[in-house]
Structures are given as structure tokens and as C-alpha cells.
C-alpha positions as a printed Julia matrix, in Angstrom:
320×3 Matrix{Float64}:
   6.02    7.85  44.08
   5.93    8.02  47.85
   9.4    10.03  47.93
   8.03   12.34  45.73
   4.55   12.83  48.42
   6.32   13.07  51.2
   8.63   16.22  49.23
   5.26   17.56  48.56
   4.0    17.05  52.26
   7.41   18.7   53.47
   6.86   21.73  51.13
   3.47   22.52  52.46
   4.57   22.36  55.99
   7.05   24.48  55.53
   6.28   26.92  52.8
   2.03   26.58  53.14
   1.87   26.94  49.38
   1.07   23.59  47.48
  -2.72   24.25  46.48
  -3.82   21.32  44.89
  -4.1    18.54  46.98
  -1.51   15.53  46.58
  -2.77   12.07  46.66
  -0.69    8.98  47.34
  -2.03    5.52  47.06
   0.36    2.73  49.48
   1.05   -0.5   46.82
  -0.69   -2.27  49.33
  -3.77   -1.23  47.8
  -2.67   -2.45  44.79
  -5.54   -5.07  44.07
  -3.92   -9.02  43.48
  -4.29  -10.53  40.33
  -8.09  -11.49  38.46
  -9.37  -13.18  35.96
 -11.54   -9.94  34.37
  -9.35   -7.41  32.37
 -10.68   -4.09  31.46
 -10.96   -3.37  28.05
  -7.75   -1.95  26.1
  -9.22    1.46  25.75
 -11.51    2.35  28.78
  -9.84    4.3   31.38
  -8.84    2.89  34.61
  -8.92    5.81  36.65
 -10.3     9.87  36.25
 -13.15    9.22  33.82
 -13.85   12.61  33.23
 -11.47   15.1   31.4
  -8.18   15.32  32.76
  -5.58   17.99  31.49
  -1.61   17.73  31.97
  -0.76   19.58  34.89
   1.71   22.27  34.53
   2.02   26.29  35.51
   1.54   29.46  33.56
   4.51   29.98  30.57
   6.26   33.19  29.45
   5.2    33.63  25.58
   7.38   32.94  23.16
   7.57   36.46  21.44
   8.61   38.1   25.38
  11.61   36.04  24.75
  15.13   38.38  24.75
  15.29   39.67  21.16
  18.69   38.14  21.1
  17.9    34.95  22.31
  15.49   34.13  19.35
  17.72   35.86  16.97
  20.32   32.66  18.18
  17.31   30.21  17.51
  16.67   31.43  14.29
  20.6    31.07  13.43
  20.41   27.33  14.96
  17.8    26.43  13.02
  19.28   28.06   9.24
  15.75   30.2    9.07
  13.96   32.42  10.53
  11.02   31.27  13.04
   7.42   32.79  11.16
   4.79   30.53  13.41
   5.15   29.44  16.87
   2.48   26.3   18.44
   2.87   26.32  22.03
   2.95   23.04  24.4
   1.19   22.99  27.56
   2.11   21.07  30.69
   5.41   20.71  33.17
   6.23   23.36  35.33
   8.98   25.52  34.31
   7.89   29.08  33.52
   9.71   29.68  30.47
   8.28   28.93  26.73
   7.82   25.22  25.3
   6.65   25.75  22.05
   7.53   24.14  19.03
   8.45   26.19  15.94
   8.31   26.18  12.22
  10.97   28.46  10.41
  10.65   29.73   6.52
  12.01   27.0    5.07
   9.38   24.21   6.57
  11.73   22.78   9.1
  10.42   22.7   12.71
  12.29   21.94  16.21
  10.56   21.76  19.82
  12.11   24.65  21.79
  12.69   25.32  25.35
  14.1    28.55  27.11
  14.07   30.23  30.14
  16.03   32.6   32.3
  17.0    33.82  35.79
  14.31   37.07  35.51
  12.04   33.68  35.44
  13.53   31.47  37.92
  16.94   31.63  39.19
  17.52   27.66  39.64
  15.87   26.94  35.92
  18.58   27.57  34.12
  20.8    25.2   36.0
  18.36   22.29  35.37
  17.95   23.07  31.86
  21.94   23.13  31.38
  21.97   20.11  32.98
  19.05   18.78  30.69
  21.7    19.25  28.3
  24.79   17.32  29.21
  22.42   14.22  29.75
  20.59   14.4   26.73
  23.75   15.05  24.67
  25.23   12.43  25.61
  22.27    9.64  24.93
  22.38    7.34  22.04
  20.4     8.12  18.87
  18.92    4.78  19.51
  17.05    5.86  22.14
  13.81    7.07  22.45
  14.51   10.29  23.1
  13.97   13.17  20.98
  17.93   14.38  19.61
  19.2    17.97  20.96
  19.86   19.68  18.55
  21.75   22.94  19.84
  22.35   24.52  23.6
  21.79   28.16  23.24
  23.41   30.93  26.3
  22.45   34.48  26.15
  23.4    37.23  28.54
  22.35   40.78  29.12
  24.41   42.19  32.06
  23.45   39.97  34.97
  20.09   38.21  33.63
  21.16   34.71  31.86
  18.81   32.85  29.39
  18.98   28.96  28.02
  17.62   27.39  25.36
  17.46   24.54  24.16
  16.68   23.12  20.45
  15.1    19.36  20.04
  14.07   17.47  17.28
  10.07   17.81  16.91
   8.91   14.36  17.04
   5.26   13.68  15.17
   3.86   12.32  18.92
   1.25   13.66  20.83
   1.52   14.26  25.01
  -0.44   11.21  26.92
  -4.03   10.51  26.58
  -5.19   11.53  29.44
  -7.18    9.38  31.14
  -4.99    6.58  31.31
  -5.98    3.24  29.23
  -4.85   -0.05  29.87
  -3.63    0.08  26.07
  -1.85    3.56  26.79
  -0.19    2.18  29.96
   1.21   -1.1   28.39
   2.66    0.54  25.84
   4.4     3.36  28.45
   5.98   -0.13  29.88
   7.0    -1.33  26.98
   8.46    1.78  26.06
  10.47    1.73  29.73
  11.31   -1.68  29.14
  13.14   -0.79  25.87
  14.51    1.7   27.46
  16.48   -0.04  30.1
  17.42   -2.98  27.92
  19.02    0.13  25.49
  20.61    1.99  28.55
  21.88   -1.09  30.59
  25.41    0.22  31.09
  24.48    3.71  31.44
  25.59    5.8   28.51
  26.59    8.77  30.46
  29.67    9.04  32.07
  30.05   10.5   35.11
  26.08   10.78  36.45
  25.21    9.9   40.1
  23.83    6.48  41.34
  19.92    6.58  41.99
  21.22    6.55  46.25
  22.72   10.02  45.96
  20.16   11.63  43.95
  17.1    10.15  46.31
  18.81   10.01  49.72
  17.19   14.16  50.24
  13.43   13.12  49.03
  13.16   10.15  50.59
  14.75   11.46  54.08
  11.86   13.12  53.88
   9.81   11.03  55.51
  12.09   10.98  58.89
  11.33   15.1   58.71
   8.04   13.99  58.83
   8.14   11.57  61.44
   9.41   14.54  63.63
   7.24   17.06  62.7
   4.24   15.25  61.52
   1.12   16.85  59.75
  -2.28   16.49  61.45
  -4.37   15.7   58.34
  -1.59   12.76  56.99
  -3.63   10.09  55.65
  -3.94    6.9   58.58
  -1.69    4.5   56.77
   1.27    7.64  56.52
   0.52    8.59  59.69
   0.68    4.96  61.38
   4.03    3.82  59.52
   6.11    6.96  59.16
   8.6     5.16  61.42
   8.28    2.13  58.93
   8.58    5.08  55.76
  11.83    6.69  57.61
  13.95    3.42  57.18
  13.42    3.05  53.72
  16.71    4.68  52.9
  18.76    2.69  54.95
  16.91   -0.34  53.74
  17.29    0.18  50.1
  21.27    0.78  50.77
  21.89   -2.43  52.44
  20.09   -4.43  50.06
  21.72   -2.91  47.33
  18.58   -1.65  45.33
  19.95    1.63  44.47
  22.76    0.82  43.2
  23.63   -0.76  39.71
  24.25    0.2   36.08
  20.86    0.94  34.26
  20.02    4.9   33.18
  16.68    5.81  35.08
  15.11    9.01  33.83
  13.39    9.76  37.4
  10.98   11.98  36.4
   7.86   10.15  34.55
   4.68   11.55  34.3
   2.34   12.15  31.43
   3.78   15.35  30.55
   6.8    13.63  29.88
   5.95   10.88  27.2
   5.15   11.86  23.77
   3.26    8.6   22.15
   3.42    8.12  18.63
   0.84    7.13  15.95
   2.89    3.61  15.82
   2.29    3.15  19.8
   5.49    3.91  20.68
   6.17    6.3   23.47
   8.87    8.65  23.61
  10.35   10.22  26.67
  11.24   14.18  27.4
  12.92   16.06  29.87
  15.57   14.79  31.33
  15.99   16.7   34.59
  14.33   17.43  37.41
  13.65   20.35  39.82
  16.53   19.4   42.56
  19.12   22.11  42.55
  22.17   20.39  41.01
  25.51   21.27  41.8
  27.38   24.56  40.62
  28.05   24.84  37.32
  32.04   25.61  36.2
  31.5    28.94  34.46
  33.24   30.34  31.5
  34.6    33.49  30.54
  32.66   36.22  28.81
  33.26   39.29  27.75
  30.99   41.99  29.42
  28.11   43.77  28.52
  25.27   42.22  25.79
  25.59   38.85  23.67
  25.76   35.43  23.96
  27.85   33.5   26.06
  30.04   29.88  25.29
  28.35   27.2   26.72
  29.1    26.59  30.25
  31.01   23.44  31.55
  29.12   21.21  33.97
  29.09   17.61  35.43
  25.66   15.96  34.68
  23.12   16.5   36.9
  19.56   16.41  37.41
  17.4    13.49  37.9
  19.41   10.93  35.21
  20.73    8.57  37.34
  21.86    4.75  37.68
  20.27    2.62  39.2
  18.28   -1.04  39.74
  14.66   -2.11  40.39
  12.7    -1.52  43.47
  11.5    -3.71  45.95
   7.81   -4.1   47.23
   7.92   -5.18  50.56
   5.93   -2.96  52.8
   4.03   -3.32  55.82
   0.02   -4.14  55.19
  -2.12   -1.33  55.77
């Protein structure tokens, strides 16, 4: 998404440290219509291997000794065998786990020695996900785990394991229809939103896609010619989508797609994961807990993260 480049383009500006190289295509490049249509299964774009992009994850087993003794207790046995899950970009474990008595669960953690802003996101993960209907298609959480030793603070979270397997990278036309079938399902199923109380799509975009007006200011000497040449254009878009009313409405938007988030199914259906993203959402309410080691009661919180409510997106943009 271009909200999401321009973020990008802001971060290396300011913090020089985004290595790989961040490609944006304008949807006027978006070829019309044609009468040919690639076949189902060859890929459209990347025709070599591609892997899932993601960072470097803490191993399961470094885990706080308490912290797994509370996901053994969730799950009613003991974890003996541990299959990690590669992509997304949180440092802690994803991993899903069979315990002694054959049952399995997908399992997240992480904790403030990791990140200090993870946990936040993962609490808010939470909230949302708690709060979906079963008939979505979203894998069911299954328990929200807190652990504390003195001031280091650890989350995790327990899912059902679906049978599904992370996108097949490179993209197919027959991979891709069925990721919009799966969104389309998914509106239809979340049109009102089922979670109270979460922001409209305008508050939780209004900092990315200001982003572009940052650049306008302080522009980048190696922006691509169509960036460079409508960043005035780009800096309006905020103000545009308000007064036509495109972000508001009443429709659940997970606002964080991407191939490491979709689990497809032997059946062709696509599931989606991970519903947050890496904004910092607001303070969390805390509660009490005794000092010292153990776990903690599950802290109170308004939803946030990247759920939000909103309607469709326009396309009008000016021709490169």
C-alpha cells in the first residue's frame, strides 16, 4: 500500500536502517483489462523462489520457565515437541506445539527483554480476536497468558492450530482469487463490525498516510519519478478520503495483509492471522499484582491495533 511505502521511506530518512529495498508500484500501472488470462497456477510475478519475509525469533525453549509452565496448564498437557513458523516480524517465538496427549495449539509470546512495544500489540491482538465470531475465518484464541518477573513482562497467546499452510509464494492467479474470495467473505461476515469500541480506518491511517506531506518537506533524492513528481498530489490524500467519506463506515478491516498473514487450506480457503499491527496503541489500564515472581491477571485495554472500520477505497489518481 502506498501509506505503508511512504512509512517505510520516512523510517529510512530518519533512522537510515531499512536494508532491503521497498518497492511501490502507482495503480496507474495497473495494466486495463485483456482478453489473454494467465493460467490458474503460473505465477504472475517473482518466478524464482520467494520466502515470507520476517526477522530472526527467540526459540521456544529460551522462553521464561514460568511462562511455558502457564502454556502447558492452558493447554491440560505438557508441551513434548515444538515446530516452529517462520515469517512476520516480531522477535518472540511462533511455533506451534503438540502436548502429551496429541492436542496441538499455534503459540505466540514475547516480552519487553525482546521489544518493549510487543507486548502492547500482542495484548491488543487479543481483545480483537476475542471478540470475533467463530464464524469467521480466523483461527479461535484460545487463552491470553501474562507473566512477570520483577520488571520484565511476557505475553502469550494460545490459538487454535488450523491444518493450513502460509501462502504459496509466488503468487498464482488461483492463489490470489481465492485470497479475494476469502476477503470478500470476510466483509460480508463482519459488515457491522463485531467489535465494540475499535477506531474508524481515518484515525488509525491519518499518521501513515501524513506521511507523505513529511515527505513532501523533506524529500528523498533517490524517490522514484512518479513519487517524486506528485508528492503534493500524495499529501492530500488524507483530506480527500475524509471529505468523501471513504474512511468511514461499518465493515471490520484487518489492515495488515500480507502473505505471512493468510494460512490457505487444502479446501482453498484462506484463513487470516494476526490481528494487529506494529503502531504503538494507546496505554493499556493496568492491574494490580502482587510483587515479586508469577503471573499476572490479564490487563484491561480498549482494542487497538490495526482492526478497524472502515469502507472501500477509491482509485482516482493522477496518470503517471
Amino acid at each position: 500500500p502506498w501509506s505503508m511505502w511512504a512509512m517505510m521511506q520516512k523510517f529510512r530518512m530518519r533512522a537510515g536502517s531499512v536494508a532491503a529495498g521497498v518497492v511501490t508500484v502507482p495503480p496507474s500501472s495497473h495494466a486495463g483489462t485483456t482478453d489473454k488470462r494467465l493460467p490458474e497456477d503460473d505465477p504472475v510475478a517473482h518466478r524464482g523462489a520467494v520466502s515470507l519475509p520476517g526477522s530472526p525469533r527467540l526459540p521456544y525453549d529460551r522462553l521464561p520457565d514460568g511462562l511455558r509452565s502457564a502454556i502447558d496448564a492452558a493447554m491440560g498437557s505438557p508441551v513434548i515437541a515444538v515446530s516452529p513458523r517462520t515469517g512476520g516480524f516480531s522477535p518472540g517465538p511462533a511455533v506451534v506445539v503438540t502436548c502429551a496427549d496429541a492436542s496441538s495449539a499455534f503459540v505466540k509470546a514475547v516480552g519487553t527483554p525482546l521489544n518493549p512495544d510487543t507486548p502492547q500489540l500482542m495484548r491488543a491482538e487479543a481483545v480483537v480476536t476475542a471478540g470475533l465470531p467463530a464464524s469467521l475465518p480466523v483461527p479461535a484464541l484460545r487463552a491470553h497468558l501474562e507473566w512477570a518477573d520483577g520488571p520484565d513482562e511476557w505475553v502469550a497467546l494460545v490459538f487454535e492450530a488450523l491444518d493450513g499452510e502460509s501462502a504459496p509464494l509466488p503468487w498464482t492467479p488461483r492463489a490470489a482469487t481465492a485470497v479475494v474470495d476469502g476477503l470478500t467473505e470476510l466483509a460480508r461476515v463482519a459488515t457491522p463490525c463485531p467489535v465494540p469500541g475499535l477506531p474508524t480506518l481515518g484515525e488509525r491511517v491519518d499518521g501513515p498516510l501524513s506521511a507523505w506531506a513529511e515527505l513532501a518537506a523533506e524529500p528523498l533524492p533517490d524517490l522514484h519519478p512518479w513519487e517524486a513528481g506528485n508528492l503534493a498530489w500524495l499529501g492530500t490524500v488524507p483530506d480527500r478520503l475524509a471529505a468523501s467519506g471513504w474512511l468511514g463506515g461499518d465493515t471490520l478491516v484487518h489492515g495488515d495483509l500480507r502473505a505471512d498473514n493468510l494460512l490457505f487450506g487444502a479446501d482453498a480457503s484462506v484463513a487470516f492471522v494476526d490481528w494487529k499491527n506494529t503502531s504503538s496503541p494507546p496505554p493499556l489500564a493496568r492491574s494490580w499484582r502482587a510483587p515479586g515472581r508469577g503471573p499476572r491477571p490479564r490487563a484491561a485495554s480498549t482494542p487497538s491495533g490495526w482492526s478497524a472500520v472502515h469502507r472501500s477505497w477509491p482509485r482516482q489518481h493522477p496518470a503517471r
